[in-house]
KOLTI-687353 format. One record per residue (C-alpha): residue number from 1; z, y, x. Coordinates in Angstrom, 2 decimals. Each point is the difference from the previous one (the first is absolute). Layout:
+------+---------+---------+---------+
! resi !       z !       y !       x !
+------+---------+---------+---------+
!  NUM !       Z !       Y !       X !
...
+------+---------+---------+---------+
This chain:
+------+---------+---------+---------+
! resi !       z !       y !       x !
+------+---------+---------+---------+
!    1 !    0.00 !    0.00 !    0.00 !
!    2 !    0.88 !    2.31 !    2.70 !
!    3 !   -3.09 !   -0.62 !    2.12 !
!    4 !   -1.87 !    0.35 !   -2.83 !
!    5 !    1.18 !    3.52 !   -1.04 !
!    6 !   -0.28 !    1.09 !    3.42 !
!    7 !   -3.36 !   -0.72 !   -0.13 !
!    8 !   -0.74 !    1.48 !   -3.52 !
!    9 !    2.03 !    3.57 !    1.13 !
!   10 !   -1.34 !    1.88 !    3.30 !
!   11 !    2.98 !    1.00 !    1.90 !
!   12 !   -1.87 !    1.82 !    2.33 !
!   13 !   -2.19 !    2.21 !   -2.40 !
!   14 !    3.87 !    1.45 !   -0.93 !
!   15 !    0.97 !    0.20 !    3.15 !
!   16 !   -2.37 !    2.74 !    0.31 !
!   17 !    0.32 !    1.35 !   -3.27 !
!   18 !    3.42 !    0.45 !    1.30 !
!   19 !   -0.75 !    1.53 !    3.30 !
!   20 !   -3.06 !    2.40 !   -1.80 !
!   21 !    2.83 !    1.48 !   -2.29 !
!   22 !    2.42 !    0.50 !    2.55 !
!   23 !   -3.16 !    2.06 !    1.84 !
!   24 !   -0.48 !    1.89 !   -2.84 !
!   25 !    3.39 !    1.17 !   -0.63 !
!   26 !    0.45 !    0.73 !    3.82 !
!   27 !   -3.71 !    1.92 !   -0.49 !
!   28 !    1.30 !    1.82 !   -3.01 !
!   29 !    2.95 !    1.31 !    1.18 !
!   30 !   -1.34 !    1.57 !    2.92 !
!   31 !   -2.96 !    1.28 !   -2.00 !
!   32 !    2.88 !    1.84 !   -2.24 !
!   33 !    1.80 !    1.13 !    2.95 !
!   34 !   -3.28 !    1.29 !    1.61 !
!   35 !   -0.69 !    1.73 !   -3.14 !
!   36 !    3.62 !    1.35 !   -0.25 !
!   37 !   -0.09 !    1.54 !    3.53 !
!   38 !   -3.83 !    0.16 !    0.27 !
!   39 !   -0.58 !    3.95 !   -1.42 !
!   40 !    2.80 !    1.85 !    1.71 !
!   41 !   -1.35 !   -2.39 !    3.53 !
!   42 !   -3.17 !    1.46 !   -0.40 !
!   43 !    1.10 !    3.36 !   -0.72 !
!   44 !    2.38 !    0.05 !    3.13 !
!   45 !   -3.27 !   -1.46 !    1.69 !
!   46 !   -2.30 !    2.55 !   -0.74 !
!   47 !    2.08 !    3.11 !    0.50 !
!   48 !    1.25 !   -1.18 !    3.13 !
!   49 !    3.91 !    0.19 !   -1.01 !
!   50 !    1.11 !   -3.21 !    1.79 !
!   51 !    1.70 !   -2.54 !   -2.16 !
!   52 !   -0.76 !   -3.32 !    0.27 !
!   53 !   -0.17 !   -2.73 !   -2.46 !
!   54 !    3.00 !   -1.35 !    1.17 !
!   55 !    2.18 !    3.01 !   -0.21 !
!   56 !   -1.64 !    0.17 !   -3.48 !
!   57 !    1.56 !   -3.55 !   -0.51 !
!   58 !    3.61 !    0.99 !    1.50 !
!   59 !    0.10 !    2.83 !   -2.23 !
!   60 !   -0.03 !   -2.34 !   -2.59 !
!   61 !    3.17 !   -1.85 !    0.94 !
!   62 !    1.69 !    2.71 !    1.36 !
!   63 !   -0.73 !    1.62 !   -3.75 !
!   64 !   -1.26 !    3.32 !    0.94 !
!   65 !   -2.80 !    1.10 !   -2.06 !
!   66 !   -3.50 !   -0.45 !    2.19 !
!   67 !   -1.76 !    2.65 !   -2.34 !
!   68 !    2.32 !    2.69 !    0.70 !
!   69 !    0.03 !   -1.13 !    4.02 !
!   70 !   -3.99 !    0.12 !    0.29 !
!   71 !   -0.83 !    3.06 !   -2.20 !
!   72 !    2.55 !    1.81 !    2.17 !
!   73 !   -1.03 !   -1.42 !    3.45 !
!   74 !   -3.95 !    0.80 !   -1.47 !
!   75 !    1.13 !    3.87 !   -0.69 !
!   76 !    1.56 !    0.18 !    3.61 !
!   77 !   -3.37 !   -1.09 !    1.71 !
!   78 !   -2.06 !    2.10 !   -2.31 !
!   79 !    2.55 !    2.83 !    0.39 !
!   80 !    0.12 !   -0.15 !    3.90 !
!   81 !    3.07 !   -0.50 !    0.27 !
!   82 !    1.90 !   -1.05 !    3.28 !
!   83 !   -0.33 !   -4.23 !    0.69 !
!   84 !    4.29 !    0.22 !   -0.04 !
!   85 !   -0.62 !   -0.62 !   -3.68 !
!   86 !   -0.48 !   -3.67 !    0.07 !
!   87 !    0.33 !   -2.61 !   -2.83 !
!   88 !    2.95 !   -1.11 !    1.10 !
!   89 !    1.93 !    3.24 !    0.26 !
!   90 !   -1.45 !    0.43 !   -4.02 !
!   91 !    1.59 !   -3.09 !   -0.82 !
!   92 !    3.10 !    1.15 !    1.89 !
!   93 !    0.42 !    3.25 !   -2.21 !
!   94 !   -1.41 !   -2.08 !   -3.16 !
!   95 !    2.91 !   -2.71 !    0.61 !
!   96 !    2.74 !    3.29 !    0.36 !
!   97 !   -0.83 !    1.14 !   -3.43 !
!   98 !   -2.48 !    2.80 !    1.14 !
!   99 !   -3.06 !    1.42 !   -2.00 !
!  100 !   -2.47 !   -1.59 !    2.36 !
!  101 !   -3.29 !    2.28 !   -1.47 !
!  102 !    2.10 !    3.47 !   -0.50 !
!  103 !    0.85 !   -0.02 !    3.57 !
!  104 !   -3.68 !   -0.88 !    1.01 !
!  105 !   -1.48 !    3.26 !   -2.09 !
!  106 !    3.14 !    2.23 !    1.50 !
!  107 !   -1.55 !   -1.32 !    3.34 !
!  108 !   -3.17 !    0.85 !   -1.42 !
!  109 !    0.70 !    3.52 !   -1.38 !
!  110 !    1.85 !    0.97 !    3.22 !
!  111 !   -2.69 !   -1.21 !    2.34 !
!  112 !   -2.99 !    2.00 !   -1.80 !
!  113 !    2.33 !    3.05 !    0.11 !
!  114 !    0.28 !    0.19 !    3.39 !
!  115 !    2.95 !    1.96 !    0.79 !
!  116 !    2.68 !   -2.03 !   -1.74 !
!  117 !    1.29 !   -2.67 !    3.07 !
!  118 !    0.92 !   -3.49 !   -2.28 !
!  119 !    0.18 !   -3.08 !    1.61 !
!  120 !    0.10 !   -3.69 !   -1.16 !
!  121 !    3.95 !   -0.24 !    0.45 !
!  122 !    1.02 !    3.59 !   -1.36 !
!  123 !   -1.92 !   -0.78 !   -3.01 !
!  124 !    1.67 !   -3.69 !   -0.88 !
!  125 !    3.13 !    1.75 !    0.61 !
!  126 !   -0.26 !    3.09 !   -2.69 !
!  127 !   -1.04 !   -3.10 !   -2.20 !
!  128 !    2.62 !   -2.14 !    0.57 !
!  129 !    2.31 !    2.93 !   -0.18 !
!  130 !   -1.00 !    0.92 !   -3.86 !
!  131 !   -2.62 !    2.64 !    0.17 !
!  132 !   -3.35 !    0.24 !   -1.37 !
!  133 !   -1.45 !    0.21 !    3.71 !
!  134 !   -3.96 !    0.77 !   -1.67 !
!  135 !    2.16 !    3.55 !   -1.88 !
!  136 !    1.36 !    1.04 !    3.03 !
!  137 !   -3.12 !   -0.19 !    2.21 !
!  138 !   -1.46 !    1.59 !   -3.30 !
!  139 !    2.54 !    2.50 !    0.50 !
!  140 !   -0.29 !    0.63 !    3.87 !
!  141 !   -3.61 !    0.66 !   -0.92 !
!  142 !    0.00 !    2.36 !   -2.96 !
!  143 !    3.67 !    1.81 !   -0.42 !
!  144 !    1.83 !   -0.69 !   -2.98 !
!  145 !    1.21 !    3.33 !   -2.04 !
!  146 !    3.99 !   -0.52 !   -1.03 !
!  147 !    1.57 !    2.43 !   -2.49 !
!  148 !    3.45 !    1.26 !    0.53 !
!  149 !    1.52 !   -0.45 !   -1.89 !
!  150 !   -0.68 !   -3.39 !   -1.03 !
!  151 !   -1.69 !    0.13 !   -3.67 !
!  152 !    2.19 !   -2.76 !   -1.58 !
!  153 !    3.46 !    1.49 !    1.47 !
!  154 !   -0.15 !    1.83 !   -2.80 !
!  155 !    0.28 !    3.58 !    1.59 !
!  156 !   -3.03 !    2.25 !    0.09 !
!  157 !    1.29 !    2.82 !    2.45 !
!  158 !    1.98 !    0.14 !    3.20 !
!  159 !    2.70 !    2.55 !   -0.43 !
!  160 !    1.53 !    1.65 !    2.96 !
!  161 !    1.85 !    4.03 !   -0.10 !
!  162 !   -0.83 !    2.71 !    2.81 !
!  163 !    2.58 !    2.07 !    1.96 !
!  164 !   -0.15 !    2.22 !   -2.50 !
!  165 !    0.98 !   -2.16 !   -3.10 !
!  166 !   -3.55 !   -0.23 !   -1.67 !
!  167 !   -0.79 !   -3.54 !   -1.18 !
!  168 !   -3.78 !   -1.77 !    1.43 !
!  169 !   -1.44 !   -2.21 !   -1.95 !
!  170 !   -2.62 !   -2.16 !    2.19 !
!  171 !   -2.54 !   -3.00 !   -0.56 !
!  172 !   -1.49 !   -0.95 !    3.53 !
!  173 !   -2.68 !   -3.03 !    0.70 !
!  174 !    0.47 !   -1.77 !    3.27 !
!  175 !   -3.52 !   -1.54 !    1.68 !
!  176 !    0.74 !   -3.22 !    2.06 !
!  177 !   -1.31 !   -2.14 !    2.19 !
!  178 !    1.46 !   -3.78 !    0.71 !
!  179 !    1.24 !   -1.08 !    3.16 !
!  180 !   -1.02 !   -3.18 !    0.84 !
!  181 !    1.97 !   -0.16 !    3.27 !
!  182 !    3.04 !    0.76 !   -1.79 !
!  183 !   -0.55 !   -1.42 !   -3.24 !
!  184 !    2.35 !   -3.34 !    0.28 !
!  185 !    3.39 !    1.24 !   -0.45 !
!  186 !   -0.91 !    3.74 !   -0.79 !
!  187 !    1.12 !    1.89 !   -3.07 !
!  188 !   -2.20 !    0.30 !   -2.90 !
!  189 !   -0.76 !    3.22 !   -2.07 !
!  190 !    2.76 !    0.00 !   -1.91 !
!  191 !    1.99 !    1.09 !    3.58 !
!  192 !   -3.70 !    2.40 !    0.39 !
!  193 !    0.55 !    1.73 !   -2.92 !
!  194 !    4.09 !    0.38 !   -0.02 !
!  195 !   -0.36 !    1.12 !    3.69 !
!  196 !   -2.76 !    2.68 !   -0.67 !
!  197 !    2.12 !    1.45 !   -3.17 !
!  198 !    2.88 !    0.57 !    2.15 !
!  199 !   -2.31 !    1.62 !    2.49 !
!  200 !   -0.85 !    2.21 !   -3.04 !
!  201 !    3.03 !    0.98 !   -0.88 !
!  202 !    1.58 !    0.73 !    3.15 !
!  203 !   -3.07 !    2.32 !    0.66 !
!  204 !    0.51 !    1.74 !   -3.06 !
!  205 !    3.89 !    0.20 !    0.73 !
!  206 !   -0.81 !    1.68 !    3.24 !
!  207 !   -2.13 !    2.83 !   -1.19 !
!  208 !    2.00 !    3.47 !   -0.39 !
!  209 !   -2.04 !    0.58 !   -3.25 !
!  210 !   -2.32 !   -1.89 !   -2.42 !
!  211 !   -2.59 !    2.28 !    0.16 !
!  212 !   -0.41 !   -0.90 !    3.70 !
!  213 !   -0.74 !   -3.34 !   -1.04 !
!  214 !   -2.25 !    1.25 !   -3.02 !
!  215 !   -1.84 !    1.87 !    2.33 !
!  216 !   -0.72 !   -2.62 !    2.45 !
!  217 !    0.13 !   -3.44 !   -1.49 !
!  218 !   -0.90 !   -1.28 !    3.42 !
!  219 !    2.99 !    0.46 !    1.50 !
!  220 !    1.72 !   -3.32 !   -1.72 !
!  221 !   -3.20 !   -2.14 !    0.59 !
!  222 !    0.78 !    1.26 !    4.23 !
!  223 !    3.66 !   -0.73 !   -0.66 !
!  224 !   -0.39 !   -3.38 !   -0.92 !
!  225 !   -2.46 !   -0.98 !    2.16 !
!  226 !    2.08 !    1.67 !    2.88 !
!  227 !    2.79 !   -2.41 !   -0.47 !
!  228 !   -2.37 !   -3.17 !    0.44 !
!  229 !    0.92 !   -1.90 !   -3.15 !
!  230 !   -1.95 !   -2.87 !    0.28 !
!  231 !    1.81 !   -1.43 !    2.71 !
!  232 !    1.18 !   -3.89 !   -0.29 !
!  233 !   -2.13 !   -0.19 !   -3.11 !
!  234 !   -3.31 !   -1.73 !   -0.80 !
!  235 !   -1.90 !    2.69 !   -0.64 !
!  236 !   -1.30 !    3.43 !    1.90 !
!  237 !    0.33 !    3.12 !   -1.62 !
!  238 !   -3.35 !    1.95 !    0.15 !
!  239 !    1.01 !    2.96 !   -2.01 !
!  240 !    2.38 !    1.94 !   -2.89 !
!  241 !   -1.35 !    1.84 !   -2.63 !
!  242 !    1.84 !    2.14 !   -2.27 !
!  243 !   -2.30 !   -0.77 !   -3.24 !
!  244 !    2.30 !    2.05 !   -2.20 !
!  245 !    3.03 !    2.31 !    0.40 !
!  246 !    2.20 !    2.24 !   -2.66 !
!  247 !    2.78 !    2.08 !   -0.08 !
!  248 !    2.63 !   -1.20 !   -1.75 !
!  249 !    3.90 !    1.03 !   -0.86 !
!  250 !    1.90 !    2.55 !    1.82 !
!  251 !    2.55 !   -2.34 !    1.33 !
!  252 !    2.11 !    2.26 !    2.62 !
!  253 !    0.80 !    2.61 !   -3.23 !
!  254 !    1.16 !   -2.90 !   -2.44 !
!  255 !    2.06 !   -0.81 !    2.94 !
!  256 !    1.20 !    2.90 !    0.88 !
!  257 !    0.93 !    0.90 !   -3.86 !
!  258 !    1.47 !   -3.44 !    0.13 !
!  259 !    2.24 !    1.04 !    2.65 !
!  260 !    1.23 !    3.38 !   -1.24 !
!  261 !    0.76 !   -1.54 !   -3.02 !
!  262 !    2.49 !   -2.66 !    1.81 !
!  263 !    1.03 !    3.22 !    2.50 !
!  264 !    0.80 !    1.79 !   -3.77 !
!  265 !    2.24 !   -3.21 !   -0.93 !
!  266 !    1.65 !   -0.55 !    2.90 !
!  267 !    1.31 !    3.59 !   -0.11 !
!  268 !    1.16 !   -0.46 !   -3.58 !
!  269 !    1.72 !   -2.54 !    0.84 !
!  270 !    1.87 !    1.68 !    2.80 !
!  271 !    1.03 !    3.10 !   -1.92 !
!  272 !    1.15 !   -2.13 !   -2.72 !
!  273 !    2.28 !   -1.44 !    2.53 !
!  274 !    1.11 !    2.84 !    1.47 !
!  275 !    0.89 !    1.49 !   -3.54 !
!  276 !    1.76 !   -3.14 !   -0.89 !
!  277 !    2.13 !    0.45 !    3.01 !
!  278 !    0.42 !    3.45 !   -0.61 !
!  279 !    1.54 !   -0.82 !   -3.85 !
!  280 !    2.17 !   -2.59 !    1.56 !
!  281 !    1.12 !    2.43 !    2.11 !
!  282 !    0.93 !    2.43 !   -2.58 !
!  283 !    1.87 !   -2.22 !   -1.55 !
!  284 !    1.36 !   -1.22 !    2.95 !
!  285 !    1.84 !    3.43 !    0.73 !
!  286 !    0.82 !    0.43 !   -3.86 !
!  287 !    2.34 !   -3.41 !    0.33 !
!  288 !    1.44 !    1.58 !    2.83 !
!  289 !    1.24 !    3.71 !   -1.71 !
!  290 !    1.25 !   -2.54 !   -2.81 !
!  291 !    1.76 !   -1.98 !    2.57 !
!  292 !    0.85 !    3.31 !    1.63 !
!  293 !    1.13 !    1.41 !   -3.31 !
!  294 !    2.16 !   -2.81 !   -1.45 !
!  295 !    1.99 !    0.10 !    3.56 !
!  296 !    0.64 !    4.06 !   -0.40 !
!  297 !    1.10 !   -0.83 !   -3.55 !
!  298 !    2.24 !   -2.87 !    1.23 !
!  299 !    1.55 !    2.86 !    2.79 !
!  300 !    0.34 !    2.37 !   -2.70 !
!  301 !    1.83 !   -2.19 !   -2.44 !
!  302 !    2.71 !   -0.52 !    2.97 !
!  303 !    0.60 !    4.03 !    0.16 !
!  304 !    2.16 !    0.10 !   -3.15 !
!  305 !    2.08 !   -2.99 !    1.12 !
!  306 !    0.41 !    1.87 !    3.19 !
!  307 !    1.19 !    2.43 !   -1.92 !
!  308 !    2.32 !   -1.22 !   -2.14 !
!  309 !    1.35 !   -1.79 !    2.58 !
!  310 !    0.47 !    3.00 !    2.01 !
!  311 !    1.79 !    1.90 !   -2.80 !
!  312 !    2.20 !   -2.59 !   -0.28 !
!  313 !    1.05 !    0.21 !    3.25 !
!  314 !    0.93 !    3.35 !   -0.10 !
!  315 !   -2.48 !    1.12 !    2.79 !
!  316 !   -2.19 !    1.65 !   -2.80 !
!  317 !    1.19 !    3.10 !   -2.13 !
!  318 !   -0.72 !    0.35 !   -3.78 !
!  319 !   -2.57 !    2.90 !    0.77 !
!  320 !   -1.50 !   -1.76 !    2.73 !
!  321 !   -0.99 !   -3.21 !   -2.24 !
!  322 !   -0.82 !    1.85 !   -2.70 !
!  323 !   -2.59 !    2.22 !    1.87 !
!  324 !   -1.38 !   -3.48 !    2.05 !
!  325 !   -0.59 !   -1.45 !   -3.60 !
!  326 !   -1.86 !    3.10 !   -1.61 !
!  327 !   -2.16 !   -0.64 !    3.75 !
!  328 !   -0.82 !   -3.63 !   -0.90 !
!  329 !   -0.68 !    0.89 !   -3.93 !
!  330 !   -2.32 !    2.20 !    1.52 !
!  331 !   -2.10 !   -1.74 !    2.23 !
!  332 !   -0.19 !   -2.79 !   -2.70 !
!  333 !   -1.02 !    2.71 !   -2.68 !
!  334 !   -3.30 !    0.69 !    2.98 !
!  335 !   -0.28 !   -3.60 !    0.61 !
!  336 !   -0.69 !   -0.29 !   -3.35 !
!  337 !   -2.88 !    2.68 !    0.00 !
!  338 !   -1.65 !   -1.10 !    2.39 !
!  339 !   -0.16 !   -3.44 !   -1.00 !
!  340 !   -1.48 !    0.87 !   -3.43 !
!  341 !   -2.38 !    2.83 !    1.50 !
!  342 !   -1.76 !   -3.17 !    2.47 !
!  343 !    0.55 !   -2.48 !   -3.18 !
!  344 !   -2.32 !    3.11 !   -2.20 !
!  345 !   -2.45 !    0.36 !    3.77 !
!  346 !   -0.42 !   -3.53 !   -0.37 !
!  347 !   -1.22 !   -0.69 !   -3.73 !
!  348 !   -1.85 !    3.30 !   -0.16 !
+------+---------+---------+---------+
């Protein structure tokens, strides 16, 4: 039975069936692959930018996306850039987290301007760092007009006061330029535009009179650019314009009315004082002729006792006490005068 099936079924026809599938699929999958990797090859071919098949292959595994990698590389050799800028340092910055292609037209931009000085490394860095490297070359190239202050701070005017008291009112525009060299780790415009409206203000403080400074608007935009406020920043102040300016309250005479008006208090206060002392005072010495009195009454009461105890004694004569008691009557009878005549002072 066995020989006979052998002979009925051709193991050798499978065999090869076998081996022609296992050809196929080998022939397939490197026609898919060839066709995978086959247009951006040729492309990197024909513009000369120097990746191979293989790297085309690694990128795979190493998951970096190969369209990115070649359009970039392809926009370096067309560009003219320097040959620093190989595949593999795109991969590099593509593998950090960089934008591979925004770095390659800030290249671009800064090569065909010719006076901005970018290389390879600076511009990975500003990218890596969090800026849009393609706006500041953008910037470098063609200034970038800031308004100070800021239109969403929600303030239209600077306001700053003169020597003299009169109140400015000014709205300035600040041109920039960006700083590539000093863009990682410089300030932004927010420090631009709070630097540039102190400048203002100080100018303004400085001047003996606002109509100097209406006269001569100039004068603040050489101020602030005098005291070099673009240091340790990103960007490069190019100039200060004062786009509006107004005159505003007279601040040294609401001050100064301010002022008198506190002087004017301050001196009630202290002649109230003074007048309260004075009453207390008064009545200070008026306890003291009471006191004074009730002690001359107490002396006088002890006369007639004196008296009488003198007559008794037989050291004063009839006439005598009758004479020294007609004296006290007396000077009880004016006592009494007097005391009504201050009592009828008083209530009138």
């Amino acid at each position: 039975m066995f020989l006979l099936a052998q002979e009925e079924f051709p193991w050798g026809a499978a065999a090869a069936l076998v081996g022609l599938a296992v050809v196929a699929v080998i022939l397939l999958v490197i026609v898919a692959i060839f066709a995978n990797f086959f247009r951006l090859w040729i492309q990197s071919f024909l513009t000369g930018a120097g990746i191979s098949l293989l790297d085309l292959i690694g990128m795979t595994f190493r998951k970096v996306n190969k369209d990115v990698i070649v359009k970039s590389k392809i926009m370096c050799v067309q560009a003219g850039l320097p040959d620093e800028i190989s595949g593999k340092a795109l991969e590099a910055h593509y593998l950090s987290g960089g934008n591979v292609p925004l770095v390659i037209r800030a290249l671009i931009a800064a090569n065909k301007a010719k006076i901005i000085r970018l290389s390879y490394r600076e511009a990975t860095a500003i990218d890596l760092a969090g800026r849009n490297v393609l706006e500041a070359v953008q910037t470098s190239v063609y200034p970038k007009v800031i308004d100070c202050p800021a239109k969403g701070s929600g303030k239209e005017f600077l306001e700053a006061v003169a020597a003299n008291g009169i109140q400015l009112r000014v709205r300035a525009r600040v041109t920039v330029r960006a700083n590539l060299q000093q863009l990682i780790g410089g300030a932004t415009e927010e420090t631009i535009i709070a630097r540039v409206g102190e400048g203002i203000v100080s100018a303004i403080g400085s001047a003996e009179d606002h109509m100097e400074v209406l006269e001569n608007p100039d004068r603040i935009s050489k101020a602030v650019l005098a005291r070099r406020l673009d240091s340790q920043t990103a960007f490069e102040i190019v100039s200060v314009d004062i786009a509006d300016i107004d005159v505003g309250e007279n601040i040294g005479a609401r001050v100064r009315a301010d002022q008198a008006e506190a002087d004017t208090r301050v001196a009630r206060a202290r002649a109230e004082g003074r007048r309260a002392m004075a009453v207390a005072a008064e009545q200070e010495q008026i306890a003291r002729i009471e006191e004074s009195r009730a002690k001359l009454v107490q002396a006088e009461a002890e006369v007639p006792k004196a008296m009488a105890a003198a007559f008794n004694s037989g050291k004063l004569g009839i006439l005598e006490y009758y004479k020294m008691r007609n004296l006290v009557a007396d000077t009880d009878m004016r006592r009494g005068i007097a005391t009504s005549s201050g009592l009828a002072g008083k209530t009138g």
